[in-house]
C-alpha positions as CSV (number, residue, x, y, z in Angstrom):
1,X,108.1,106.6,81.9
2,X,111.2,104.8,83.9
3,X,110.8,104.4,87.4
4,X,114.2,104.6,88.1
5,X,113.9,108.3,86.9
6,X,114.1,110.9,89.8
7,X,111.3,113.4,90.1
8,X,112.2,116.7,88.3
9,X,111.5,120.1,89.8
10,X,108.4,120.4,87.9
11,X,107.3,116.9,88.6
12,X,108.0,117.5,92.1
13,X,105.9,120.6,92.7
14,X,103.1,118.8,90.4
15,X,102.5,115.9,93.3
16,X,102.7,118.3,96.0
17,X,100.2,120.4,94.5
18,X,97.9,117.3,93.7
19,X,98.5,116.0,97.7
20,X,97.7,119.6,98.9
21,X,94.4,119.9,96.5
22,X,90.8,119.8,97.8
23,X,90.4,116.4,96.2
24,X,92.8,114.7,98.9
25,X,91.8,114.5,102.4
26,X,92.7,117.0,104.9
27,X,94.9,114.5,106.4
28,X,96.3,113.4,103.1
29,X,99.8,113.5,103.2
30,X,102.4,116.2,102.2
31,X,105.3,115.9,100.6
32,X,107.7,115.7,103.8
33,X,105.5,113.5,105.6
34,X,105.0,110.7,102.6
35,X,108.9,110.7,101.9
36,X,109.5,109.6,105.5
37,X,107.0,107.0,105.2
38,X,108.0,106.1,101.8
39,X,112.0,105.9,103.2
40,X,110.3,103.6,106.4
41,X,108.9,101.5,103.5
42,X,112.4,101.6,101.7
43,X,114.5,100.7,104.4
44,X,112.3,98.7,106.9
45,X,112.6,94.7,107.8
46,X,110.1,93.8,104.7
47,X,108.5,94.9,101.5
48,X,105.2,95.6,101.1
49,X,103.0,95.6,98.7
50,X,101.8,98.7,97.3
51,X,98.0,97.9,97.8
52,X,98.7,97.5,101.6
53,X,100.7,101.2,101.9
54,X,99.2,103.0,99.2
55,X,95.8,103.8,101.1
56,X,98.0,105.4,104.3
57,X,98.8,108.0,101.7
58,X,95.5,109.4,101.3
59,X,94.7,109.8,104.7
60,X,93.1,108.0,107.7
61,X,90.0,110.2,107.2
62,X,89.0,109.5,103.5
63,X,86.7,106.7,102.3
64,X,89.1,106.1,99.6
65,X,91.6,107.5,97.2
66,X,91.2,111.2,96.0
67,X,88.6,112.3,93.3
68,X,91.1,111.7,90.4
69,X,89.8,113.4,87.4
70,X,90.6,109.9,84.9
71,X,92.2,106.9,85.4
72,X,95.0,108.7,83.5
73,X,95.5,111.4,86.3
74,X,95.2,108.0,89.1
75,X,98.0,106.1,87.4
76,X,100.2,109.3,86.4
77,X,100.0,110.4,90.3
78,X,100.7,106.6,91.9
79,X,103.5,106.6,89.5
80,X,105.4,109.9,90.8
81,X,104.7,108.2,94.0
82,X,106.3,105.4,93.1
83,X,109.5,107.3,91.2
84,X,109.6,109.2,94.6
85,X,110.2,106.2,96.8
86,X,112.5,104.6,93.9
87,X,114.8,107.7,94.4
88,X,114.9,107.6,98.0
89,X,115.9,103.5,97.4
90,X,118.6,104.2,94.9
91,X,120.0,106.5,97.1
92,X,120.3,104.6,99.9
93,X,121.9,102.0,97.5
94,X,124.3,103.7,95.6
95,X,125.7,106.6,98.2
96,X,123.3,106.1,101.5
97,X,126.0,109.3,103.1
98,X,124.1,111.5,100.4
99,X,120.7,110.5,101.5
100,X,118.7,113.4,102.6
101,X,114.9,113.7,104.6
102,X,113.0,116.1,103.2
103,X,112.7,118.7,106.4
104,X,111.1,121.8,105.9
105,X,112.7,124.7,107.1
106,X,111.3,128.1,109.2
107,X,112.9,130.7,111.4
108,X,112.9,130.9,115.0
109,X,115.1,133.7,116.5
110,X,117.2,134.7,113.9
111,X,118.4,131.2,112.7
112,X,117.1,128.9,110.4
113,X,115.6,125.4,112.1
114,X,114.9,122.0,110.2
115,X,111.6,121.0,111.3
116,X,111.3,117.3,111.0
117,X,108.0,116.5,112.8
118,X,105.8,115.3,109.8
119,X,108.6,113.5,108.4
120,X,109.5,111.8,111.5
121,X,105.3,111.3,111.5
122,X,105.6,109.7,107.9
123,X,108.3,107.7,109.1
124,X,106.6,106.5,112.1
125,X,102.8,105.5,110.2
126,X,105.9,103.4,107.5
127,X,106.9,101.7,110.9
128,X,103.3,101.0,112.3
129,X,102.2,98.9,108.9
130,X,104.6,96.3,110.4
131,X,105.4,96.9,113.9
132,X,106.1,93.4,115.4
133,X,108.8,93.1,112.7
134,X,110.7,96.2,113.1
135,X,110.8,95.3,116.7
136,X,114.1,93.9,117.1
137,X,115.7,97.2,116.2
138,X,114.7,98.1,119.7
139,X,116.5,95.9,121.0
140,X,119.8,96.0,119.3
141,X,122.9,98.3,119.5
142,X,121.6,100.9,117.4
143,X,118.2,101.4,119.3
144,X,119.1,104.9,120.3
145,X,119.1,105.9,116.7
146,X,115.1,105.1,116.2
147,X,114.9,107.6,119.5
148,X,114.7,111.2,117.6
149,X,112.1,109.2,115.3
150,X,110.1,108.7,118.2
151,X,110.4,111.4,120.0
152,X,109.4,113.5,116.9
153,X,107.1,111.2,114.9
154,X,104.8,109.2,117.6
155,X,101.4,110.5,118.2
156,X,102.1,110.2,122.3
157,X,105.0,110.5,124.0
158,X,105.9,109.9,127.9
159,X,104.6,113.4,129.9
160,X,108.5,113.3,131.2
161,X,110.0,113.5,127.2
162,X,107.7,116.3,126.6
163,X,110.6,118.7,127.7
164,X,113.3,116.9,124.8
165,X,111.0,118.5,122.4
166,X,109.5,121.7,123.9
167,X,110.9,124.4,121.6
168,X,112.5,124.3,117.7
169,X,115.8,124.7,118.9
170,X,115.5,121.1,120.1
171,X,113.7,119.7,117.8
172,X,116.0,121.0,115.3
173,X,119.0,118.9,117.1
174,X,116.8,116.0,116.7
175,X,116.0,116.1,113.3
176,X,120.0,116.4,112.5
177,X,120.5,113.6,114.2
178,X,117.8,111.5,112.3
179,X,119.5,112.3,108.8
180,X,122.9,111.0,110.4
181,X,120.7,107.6,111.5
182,X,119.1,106.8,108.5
183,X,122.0,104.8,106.7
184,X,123.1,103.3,110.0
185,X,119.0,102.0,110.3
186,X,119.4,100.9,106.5
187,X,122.5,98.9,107.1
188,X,121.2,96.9,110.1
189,X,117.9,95.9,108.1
190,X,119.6,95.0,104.5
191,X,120.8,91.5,105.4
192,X,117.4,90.5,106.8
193,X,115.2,92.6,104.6
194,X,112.0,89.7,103.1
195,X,110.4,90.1,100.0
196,X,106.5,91.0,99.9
197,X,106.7,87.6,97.7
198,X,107.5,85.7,101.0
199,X,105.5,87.5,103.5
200,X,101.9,88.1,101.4
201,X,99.5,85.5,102.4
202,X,97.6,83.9,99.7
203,X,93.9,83.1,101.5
204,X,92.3,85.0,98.6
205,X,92.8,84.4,95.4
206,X,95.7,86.9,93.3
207,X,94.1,90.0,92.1
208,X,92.7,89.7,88.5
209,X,93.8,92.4,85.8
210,X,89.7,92.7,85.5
211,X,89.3,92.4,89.3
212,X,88.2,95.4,91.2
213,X,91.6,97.1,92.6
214,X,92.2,96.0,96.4
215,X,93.3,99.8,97.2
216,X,90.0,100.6,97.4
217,X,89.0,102.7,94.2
218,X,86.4,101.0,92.6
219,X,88.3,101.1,89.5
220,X,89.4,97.9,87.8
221,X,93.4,96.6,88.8
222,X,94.7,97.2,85.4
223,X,93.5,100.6,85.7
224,X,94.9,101.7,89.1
225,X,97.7,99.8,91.0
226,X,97.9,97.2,88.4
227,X,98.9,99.7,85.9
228,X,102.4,100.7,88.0
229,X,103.3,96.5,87.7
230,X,102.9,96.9,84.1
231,X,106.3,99.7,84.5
232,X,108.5,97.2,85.7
């Protein structure tokens, strides 16, 4: 299977139905929610590596990954993961203008609203796995642009803010405006963007292919994350 390969519709609906299952936390994460943290990941100051992000997925609340049925159902579901955040990158690369959050959509009277909370939430977690290096976005000329992201995706905003997001109508407007940001957010990070190769510190010794998987399965690496390397 190429990793390069967009999901198809039926692959698509197969992860969200595995992510929505009773054998993923409550808190696991959806569909909308994962590709915002999954385009954070994409577009953000610095790569890293899967074993770091990958937990996040399943939810702050788990003790560990979902109850995968076989190490066959654990690599096929890290690799749609993995094909999912691939498409997001080679769309950003190849015609960023076309690149699209995944917003789920609801009526509120009479018109149809984007609601963009859990993906500006996904986004946001993406953001918090390496705050101190996304910082100087803050304080450049594109800062407003991160502003719909946090006014939709932190988990607290200021008591005075709470009226920029009080009803869907205005939440809609901001979650508009985060589509139009994303490219602008990708273009100020691409020139400066390091390599998990670079940042990952090397205290421990590198996993082993027989080593127990640092994402916290208890399976063996060449039979969890280790297995998506072997794609490349």
């Amino acid at each position: 299977m190429q990793l390069d390969q967009p999901l198809s519709d039926k692959e698509f609906n197969e992860l969200d139905k595995f992510l929505l299952s009773n054998r993923c936390a409550d808190d696991c994460m959806t569909m909308d929610s994962l590709h915002g943290y999954l385009t954070a990941l994409t577009i953000g100051p610095q790569e890293i590596p899967l074993a770091e992000w990958l937990p996040q997925v399943w939810g702050t609340s788990s003790d560990g990954p979902p109850a995968f049925k076989s190490d066959k159902e654990c690599e096929r579901i890290v690799s749609l993961i993995m094909r999912y955040m691939n498409e997001i990158a080679i769309t950003l690369e190849v015609a960023p203008k076309e690149f699209e959050p995944l917003f789920c959509e609801h009526e509120w009277e009479g018109r149809k609203v984007a609601d963009g909370e859990a993906w500006a939430w996904g986004f946001w977690e993406g953001m918090r796995l390496c705050e101190e290096a996304w910082q100087p976005i803050w304080n450049s000329n594109i800062a407003p642009l991160m502003r719909p992201i946090y006014l939709l995706g932190a988990e607290e905003i200021e008591e005075e803010e709470m009226t920029l997001v009080d009803n869907p109508i205005k939440c809609h407007k901001l979650a508009i405006e985060i589509e139009a940001s994303i490219p602008e957010i990708y273009r100020f990070w691409l020139p400066h963007r390091k390599s998990a190769v670079t940042t990952l510190q090397r205290d421990t010794p590198k996993t082993g292919r027989n080593d127990e998987c640092p994402c916290g399965s208890g399976k063996k690496f060449k039979k969890c994350c280790g297995a998506e390397q072997l794609l490349h």
